[in-house]
C-alpha positions as CSV (number, residue, x, y, z in Angstrom):
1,X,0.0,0.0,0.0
2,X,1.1,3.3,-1.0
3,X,1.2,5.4,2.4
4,X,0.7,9.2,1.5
5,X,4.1,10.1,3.2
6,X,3.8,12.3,6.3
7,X,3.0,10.9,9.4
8,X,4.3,7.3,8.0
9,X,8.0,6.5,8.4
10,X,7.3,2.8,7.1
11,X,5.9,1.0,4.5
12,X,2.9,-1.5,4.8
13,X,3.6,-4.9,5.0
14,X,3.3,-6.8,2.3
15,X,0.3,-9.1,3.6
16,X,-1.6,-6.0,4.2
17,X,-1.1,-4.2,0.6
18,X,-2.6,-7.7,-0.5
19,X,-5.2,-7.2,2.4
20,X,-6.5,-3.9,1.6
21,X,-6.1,-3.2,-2.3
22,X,-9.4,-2.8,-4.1
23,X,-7.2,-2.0,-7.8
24,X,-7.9,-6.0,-8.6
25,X,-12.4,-4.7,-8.8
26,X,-12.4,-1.0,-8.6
27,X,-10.3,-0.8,-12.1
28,X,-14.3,-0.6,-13.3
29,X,-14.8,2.6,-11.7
30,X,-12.2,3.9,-14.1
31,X,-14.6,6.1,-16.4
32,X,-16.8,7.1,-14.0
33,X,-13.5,8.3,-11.8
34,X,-12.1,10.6,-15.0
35,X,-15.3,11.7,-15.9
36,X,-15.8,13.1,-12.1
37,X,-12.5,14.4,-12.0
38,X,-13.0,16.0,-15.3
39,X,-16.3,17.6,-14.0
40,X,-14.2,18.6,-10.6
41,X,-11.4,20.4,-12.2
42,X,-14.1,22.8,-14.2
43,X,-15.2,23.7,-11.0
44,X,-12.2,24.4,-8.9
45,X,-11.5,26.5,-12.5
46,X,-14.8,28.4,-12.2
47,X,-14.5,29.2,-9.1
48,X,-11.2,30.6,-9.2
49,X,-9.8,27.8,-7.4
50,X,-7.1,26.9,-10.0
51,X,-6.1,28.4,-12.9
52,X,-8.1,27.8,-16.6
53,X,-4.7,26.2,-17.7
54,X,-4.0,24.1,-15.2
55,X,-8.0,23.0,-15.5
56,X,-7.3,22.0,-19.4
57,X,-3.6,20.4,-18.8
58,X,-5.8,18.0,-16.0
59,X,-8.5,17.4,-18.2
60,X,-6.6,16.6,-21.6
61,X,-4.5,14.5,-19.0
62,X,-7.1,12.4,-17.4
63,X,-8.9,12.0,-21.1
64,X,-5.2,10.5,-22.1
65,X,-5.8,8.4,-19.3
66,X,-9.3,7.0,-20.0
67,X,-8.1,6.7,-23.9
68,X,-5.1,4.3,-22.6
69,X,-7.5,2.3,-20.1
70,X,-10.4,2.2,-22.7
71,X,-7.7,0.5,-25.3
72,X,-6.2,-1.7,-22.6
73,X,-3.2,-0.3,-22.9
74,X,-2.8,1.3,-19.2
75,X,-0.2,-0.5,-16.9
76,X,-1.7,-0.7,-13.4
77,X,0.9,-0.8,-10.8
78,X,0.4,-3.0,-7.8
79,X,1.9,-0.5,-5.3
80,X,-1.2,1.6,-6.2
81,X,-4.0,0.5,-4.0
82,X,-6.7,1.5,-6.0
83,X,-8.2,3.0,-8.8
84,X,-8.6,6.7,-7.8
85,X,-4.3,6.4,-6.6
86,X,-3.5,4.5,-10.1
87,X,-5.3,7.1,-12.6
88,X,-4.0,10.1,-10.2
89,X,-0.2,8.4,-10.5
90,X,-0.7,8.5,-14.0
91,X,-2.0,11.5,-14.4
92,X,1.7,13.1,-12.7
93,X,3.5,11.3,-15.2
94,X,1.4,12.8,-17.8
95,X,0.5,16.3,-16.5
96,X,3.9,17.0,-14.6
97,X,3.3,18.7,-11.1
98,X,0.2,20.5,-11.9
99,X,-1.6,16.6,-11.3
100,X,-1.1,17.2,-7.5
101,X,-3.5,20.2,-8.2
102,X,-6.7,18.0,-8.6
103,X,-7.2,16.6,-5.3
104,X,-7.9,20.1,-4.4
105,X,-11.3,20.4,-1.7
106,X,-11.7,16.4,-2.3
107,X,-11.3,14.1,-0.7
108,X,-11.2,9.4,-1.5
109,X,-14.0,9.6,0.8
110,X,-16.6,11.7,-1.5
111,X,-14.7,10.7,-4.6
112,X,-15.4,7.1,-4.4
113,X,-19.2,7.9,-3.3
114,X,-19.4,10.0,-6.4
115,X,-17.8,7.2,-8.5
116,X,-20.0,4.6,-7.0
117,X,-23.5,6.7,-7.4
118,X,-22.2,7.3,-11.1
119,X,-22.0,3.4,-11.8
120,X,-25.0,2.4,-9.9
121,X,-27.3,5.1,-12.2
122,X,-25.4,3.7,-15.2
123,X,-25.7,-0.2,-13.7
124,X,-29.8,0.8,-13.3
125,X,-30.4,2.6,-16.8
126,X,-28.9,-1.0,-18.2
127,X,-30.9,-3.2,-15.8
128,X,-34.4,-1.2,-16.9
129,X,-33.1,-1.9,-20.8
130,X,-32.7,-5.7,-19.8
131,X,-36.0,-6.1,-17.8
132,X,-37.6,-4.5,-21.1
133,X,-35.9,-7.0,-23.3
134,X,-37.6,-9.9,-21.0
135,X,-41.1,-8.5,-20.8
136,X,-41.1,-8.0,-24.3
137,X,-40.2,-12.3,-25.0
138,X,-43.3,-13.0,-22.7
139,X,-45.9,-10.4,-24.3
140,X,-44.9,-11.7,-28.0
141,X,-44.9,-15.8,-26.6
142,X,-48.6,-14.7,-24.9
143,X,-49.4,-12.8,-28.2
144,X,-48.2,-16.4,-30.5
145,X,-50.3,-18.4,-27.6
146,X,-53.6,-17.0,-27.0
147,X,-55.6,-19.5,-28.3
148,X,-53.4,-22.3,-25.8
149,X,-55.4,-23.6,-22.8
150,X,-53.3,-25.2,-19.6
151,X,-54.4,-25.7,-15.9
152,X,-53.3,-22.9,-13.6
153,X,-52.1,-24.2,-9.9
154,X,-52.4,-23.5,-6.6
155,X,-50.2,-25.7,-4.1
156,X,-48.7,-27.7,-7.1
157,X,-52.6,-29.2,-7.3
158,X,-54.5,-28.8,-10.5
159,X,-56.6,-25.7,-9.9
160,X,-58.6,-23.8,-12.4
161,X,-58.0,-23.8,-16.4
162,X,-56.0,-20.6,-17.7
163,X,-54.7,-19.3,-20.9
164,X,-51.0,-20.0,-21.3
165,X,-51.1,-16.0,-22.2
166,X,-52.4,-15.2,-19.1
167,X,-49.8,-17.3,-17.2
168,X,-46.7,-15.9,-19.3
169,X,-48.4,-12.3,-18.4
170,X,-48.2,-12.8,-14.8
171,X,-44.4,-12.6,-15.5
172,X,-45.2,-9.6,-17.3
173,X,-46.3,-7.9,-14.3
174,X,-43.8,-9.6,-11.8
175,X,-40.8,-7.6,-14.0
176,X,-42.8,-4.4,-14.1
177,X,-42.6,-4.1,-10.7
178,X,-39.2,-5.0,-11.0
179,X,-38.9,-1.7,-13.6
180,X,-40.5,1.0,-11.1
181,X,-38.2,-0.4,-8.5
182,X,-35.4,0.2,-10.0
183,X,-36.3,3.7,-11.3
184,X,-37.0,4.5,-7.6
185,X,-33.2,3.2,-7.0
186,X,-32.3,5.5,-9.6
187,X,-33.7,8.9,-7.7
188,X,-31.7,7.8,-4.1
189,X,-28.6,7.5,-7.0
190,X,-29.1,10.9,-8.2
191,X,-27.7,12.9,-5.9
192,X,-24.1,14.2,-6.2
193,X,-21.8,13.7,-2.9
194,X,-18.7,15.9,-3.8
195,X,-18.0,18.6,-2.3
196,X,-18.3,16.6,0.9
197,X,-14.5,16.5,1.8
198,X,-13.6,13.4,4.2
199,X,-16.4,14.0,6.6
200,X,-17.1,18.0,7.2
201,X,-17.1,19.4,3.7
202,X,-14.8,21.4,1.9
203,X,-12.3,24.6,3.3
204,X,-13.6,26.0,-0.4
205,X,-15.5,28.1,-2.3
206,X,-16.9,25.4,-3.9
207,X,-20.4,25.5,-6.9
208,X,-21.6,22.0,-6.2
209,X,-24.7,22.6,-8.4
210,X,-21.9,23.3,-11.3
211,X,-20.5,19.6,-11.1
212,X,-24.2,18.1,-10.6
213,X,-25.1,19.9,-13.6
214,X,-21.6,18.6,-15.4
215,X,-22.7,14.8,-14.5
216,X,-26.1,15.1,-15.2
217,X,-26.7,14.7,-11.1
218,X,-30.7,16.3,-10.2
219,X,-29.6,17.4,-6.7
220,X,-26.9,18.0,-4.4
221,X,-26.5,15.7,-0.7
222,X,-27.3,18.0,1.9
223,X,-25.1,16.0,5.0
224,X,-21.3,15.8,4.5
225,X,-21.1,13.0,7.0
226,X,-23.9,11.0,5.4
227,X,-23.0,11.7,2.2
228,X,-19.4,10.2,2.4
229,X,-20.9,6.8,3.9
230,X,-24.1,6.2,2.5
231,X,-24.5,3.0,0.5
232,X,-28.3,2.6,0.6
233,X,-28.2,3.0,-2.9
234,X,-26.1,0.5,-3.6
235,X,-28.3,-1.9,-1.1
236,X,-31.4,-0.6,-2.4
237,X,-30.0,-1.7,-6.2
238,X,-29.1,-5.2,-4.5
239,X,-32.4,-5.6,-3.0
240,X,-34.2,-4.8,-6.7
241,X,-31.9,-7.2,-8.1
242,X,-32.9,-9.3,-5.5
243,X,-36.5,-9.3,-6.3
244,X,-35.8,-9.4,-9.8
245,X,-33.8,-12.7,-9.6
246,X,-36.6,-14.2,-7.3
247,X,-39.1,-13.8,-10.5
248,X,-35.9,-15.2,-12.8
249,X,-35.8,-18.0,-10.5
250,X,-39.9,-18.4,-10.5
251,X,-40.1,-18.4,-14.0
252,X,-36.9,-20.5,-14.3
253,X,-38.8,-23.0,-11.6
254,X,-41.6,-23.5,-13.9
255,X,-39.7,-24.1,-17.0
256,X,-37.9,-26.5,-15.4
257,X,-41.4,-28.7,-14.3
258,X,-43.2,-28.0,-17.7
259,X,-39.7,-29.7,-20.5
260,X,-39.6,-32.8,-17.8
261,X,-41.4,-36.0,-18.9
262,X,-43.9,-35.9,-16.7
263,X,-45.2,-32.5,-17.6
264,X,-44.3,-31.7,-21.2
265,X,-45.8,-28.5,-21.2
266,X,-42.6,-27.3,-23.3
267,X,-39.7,-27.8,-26.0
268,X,-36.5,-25.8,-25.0
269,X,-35.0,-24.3,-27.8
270,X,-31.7,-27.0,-28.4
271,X,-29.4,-23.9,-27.9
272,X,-30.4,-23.1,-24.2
273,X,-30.4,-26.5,-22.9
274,X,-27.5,-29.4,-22.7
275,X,-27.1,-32.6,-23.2
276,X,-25.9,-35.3,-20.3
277,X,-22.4,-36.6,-20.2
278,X,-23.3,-40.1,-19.8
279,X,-27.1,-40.8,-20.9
280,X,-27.9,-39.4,-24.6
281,X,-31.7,-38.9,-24.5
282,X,-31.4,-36.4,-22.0
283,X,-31.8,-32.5,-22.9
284,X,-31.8,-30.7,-19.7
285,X,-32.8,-27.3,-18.8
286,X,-29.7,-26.1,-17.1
287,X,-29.8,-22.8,-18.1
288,X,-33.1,-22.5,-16.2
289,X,-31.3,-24.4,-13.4
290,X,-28.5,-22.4,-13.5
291,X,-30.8,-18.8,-13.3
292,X,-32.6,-20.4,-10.1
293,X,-29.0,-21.3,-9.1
294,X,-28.1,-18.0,-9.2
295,X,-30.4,-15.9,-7.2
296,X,-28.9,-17.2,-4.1
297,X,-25.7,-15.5,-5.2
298,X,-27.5,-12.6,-5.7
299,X,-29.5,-13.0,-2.4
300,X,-25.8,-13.3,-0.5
301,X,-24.4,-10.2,-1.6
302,X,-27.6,-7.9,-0.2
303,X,-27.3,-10.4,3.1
304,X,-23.5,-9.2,3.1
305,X,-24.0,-5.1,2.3
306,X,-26.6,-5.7,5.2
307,X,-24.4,-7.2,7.5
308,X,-21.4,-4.9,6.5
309,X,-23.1,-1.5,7.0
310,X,-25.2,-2.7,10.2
311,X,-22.3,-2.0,12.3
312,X,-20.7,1.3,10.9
313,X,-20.3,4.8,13.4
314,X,-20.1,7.8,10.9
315,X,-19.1,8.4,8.8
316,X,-16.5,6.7,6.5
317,X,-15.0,3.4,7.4
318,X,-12.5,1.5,5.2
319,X,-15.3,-1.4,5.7
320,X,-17.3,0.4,2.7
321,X,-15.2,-0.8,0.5
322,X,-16.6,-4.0,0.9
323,X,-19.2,-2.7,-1.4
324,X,-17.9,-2.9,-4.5
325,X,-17.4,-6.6,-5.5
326,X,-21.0,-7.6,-4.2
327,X,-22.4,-5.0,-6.3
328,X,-20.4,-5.6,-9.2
329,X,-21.5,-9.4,-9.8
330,X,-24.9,-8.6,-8.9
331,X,-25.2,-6.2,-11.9
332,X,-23.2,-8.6,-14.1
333,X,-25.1,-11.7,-12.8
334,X,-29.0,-9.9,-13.1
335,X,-27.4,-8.7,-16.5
336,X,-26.8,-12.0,-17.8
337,X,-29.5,-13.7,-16.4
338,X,-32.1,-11.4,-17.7
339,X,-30.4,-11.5,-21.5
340,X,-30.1,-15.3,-21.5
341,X,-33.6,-15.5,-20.3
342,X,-35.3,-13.1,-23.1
343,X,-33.4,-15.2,-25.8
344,X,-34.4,-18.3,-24.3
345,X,-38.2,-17.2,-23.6
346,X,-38.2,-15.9,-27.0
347,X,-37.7,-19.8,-28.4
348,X,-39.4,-21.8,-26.3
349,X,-42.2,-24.1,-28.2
350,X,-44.8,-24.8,-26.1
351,X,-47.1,-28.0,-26.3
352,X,-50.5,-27.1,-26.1
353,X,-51.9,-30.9,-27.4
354,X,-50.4,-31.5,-23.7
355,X,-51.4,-28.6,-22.0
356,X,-55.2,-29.1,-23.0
357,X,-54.8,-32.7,-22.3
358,X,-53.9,-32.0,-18.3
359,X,-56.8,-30.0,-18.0
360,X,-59.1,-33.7,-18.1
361,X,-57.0,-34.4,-14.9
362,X,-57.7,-33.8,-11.4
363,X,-61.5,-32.1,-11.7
364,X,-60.0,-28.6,-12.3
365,X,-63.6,-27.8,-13.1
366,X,-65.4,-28.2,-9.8
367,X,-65.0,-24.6,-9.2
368,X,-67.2,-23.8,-12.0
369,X,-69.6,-26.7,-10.9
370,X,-70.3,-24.6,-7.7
371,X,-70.3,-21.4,-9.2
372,X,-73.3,-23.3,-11.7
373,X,-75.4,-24.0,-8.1
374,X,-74.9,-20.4,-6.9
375,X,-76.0,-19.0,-10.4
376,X,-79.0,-21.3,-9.4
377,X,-79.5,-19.3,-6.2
378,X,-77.7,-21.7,-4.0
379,X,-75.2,-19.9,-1.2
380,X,-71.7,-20.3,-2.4
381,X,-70.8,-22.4,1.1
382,X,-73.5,-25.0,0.2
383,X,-72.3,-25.5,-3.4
384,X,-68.9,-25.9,-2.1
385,X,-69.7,-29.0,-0.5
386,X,-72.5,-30.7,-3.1
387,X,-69.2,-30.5,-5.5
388,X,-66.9,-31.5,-3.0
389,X,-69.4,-34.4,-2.4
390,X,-70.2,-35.0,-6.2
391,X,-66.5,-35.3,-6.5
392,X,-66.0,-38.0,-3.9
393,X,-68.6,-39.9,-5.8
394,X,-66.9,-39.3,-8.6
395,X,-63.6,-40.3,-7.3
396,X,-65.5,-43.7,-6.1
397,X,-67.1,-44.5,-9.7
398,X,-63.9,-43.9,-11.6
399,X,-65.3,-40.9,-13.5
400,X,-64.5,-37.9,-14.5
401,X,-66.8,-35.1,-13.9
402,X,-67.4,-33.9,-17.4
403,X,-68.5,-38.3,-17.9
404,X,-71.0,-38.1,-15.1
405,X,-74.6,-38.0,-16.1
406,X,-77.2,-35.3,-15.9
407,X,-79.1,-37.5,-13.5
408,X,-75.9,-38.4,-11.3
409,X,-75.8,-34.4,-10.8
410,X,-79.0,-34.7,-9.8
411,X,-78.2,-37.1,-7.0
412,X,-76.7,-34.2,-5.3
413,X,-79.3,-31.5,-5.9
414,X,-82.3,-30.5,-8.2
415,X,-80.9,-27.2,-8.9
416,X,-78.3,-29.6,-11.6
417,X,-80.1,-29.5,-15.1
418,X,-79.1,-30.9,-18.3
419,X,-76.7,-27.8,-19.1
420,X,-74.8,-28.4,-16.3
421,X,-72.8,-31.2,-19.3
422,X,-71.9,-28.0,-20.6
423,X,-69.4,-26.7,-19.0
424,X,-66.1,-27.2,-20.0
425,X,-62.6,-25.6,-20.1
426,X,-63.3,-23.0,-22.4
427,X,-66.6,-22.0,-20.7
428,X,-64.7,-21.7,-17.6
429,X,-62.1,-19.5,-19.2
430,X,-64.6,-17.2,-20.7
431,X,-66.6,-16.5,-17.4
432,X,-63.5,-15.0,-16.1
433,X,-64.2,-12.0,-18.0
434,X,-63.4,-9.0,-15.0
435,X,-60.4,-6.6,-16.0
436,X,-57.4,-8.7,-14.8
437,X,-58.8,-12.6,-15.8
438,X,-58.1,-14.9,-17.8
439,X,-60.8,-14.9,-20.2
440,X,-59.6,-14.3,-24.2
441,X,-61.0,-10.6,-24.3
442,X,-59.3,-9.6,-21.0
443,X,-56.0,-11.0,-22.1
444,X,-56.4,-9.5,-25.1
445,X,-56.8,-6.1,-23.2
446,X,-53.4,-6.9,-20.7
447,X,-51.5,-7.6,-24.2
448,X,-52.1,-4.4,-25.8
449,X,-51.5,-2.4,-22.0
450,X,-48.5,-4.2,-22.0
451,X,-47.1,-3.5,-25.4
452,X,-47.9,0.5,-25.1
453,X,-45.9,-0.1,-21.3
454,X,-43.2,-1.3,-24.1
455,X,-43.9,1.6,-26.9
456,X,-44.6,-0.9,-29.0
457,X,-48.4,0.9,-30.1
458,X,-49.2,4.1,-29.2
């Protein structure tokens, strides 16, 4: 570790440089560090601070700087602890003396804040763009499938008969939520901490409003102390993520059940699914697996940003940098999971033969039965149990519901008339017609709310 020489007559031992270097993950803060710095020496410049000069010789410098790291050509030097020490080192090798000038009323403390709210608005603007990508797979699978029955499930147990569109649309909704959440992460982002010094501010006279305009920042933070250790945004991007993998992992769940055997609901596409290393009529869905595998990762880091900030005094502790590699492989591992998922939702072939076949299983339509009786003027209690009975008896002759004879319903009240024969899965699915079911001219109505949501009509 590179002491800043003054109070230090020795060097740090070699264990601890190891120990406390962040160059090996923070290297990815590189941009948003020059661009700050960049937006920092304009002040100090318009305010008299520093000279104009010396403003353009740091600011042709650090562009050098971001050219040479952009291009890969920038040698990082392990001394250097991390990435604010390594672009400022190289910076005096390009800019001469007048480098030392930019550290002028800042502060690591509010310069790694800044860097860290610039990559968490950038990480969220990126996240929304994949969570759009997603939801737009499902609405054109729903739109492809809206003719496809299938049973919809409560407890794993056959329940009431659905559209496949209206199932995939449930997703829909799940990722929307996912969107607003992260545009509220964005806002707690959007505020610009420099200016904040170590802990008290800055000895300066100082136009913060000047840099948040530079970095496109909508407001100032208003607390030097909090400002230099918050990371709620960073916990409150985790905990989106968070929800947003738990949806992954939900959908991921189902496609798992639906390709088995047993189910054979769906077909994955052959380029998101593998073959077994020993038995050759396997096609397994491991990149499903491995999205439902993955949300506990995801899960671990907000556990560990929890843990690590639950214990801090104010204001900055050298604990906060702990922050930086959870919340960099939660926004590569949301990333990928929600790209590999819109490509693979968006080739799925789904077996409706099968799906409409399931729906003979189980009596998924004793609901319906009841809701026959009540339409009757029967209470809804008393149906429940003549079709909970009528099913037992049903269960005891082998039958299905739909084989069971007009004067078998009878049995079990007078209300049952020859029409009651007539109810079937897709009479079920139409009487579902209230704004958010699943009848055909409701679904019909989410699609087209959910394509405008996407700017797909106007």
């Amino acid at each position: 570790m590179s002491h800043i020489r003054g109070r230090f007559q020795k060097d740090a031992a070699e264990a601890v440089v190891k120990y406390t270097t962040s160059l090996p993950f923070d290297r990815r803060l590189y941009r948003q560090d020059t661009q700050g710095s960049i937006a920092h020496a304009r002040m100090l410049a318009k305010q008299g601070i520093i000279s104009t000069d010396d403003a353009k010789v740091l600011e042709e410098g650090l562009k050098a700087v971001t050219k040479e790291l952009d291009e890969g050509r920038f040698i990082f030097k392990p001394e250097l602890e991390d990435i604010h020490m390594a672009i400022e080192s190289r910076l005096l090798e390009l800019a001469g003396p007048v480098a030392g000038k930019l550290h002028t009323a800042r502060s690591r403390n509010d310069q790694v804040a800044l860097d860290m709210r610039l990559y968490t608005r950038d990480a969220v603007t990126e996240t929304m763009k994949g969570i759009r990508d997603l939801q737009l797979a499902l609405v054109e699978q729903a739109e492809k499938n809206t003719a496809v029955l299938m049973p919809g499930y409560t407890h794993m147990q056959l329940a009431q008969p659905v559209l496949l569109a209206h199932h995939l649309l449930a997703y829909f909704e799940m990722l929307q939520r996912d969107y607003e959440r992260f545009g509220d992460c964005f806002k707690r982002a959007d505020v610009m901490p420099l200016g904040s010094g170590a802990l008290a501010g800055a000895a300066y006279k100082l136009d913060r409003e000047f840099v948040a305009k530079e970095l496109g920042f909508s407001g100032i933070s208003q607390n030097s102390l909090d400002a230099v250790s918050d990371r709620d945004f960073v916990i409150e991007y985790m905990a989106a993520a968070s929800i947003c993998m738990m949806h992954i992992s939900r959908l991921a769940e189902e496609l798992v059940i639906w390709s088995s055997s047993e189910f054979g609901f769906v077909e994955m596409d052959d380029s998101y699914a593998t073959a077994s290393s020993i038995m050759p009529q396997k096609k397994n869905p491991d990149v499903a697996e491995l999205g439902r595998g993955k949300t506990g990762r995801v899960f671990g880091h907000l556990a560990g940003m929890l843990a690590t900030m639950k214990g801090l005094p104010l204001s900055y502790n050298r604990d906060l940098q702990e922050d930086k590699e959870g919340l960099f492989d939660t926004v590569d591992t949301l990333a990928a999971s929600l790209e590999v998922f819109a490509g693979m939702v968006g080739t799925l072939e789904f077996k409706a033969q099968n799906m409409r076949r399931s729906l003979d299983k189980g009596f998924i339509l004793a609901t319906d039965v009841a809701d026959y009786l009540v339409k009757k003027g029967m209470s809804f209690r008393e149906a429940h149990g003549v079709t909970g009975r009528l099913v037992n008896y049903a269960i005891g002759k082998g039958k299905t519901l739909e084989s069971l004879s007009a004067e078998e319903y009878r049995e079990f009240s007078t209300l049952f008339g020859e029409d009651v024969r007539g109810i079937t899965a897709e009479t079920s699915i139409a009487s579902k017609n209230v704004p958010g079911g699943t009848a055909p001219g409701e679904v019909s109505k989410q699609i087209i709310r959910c394509k405008k949501i996407l700017g797909q009509v106007g």
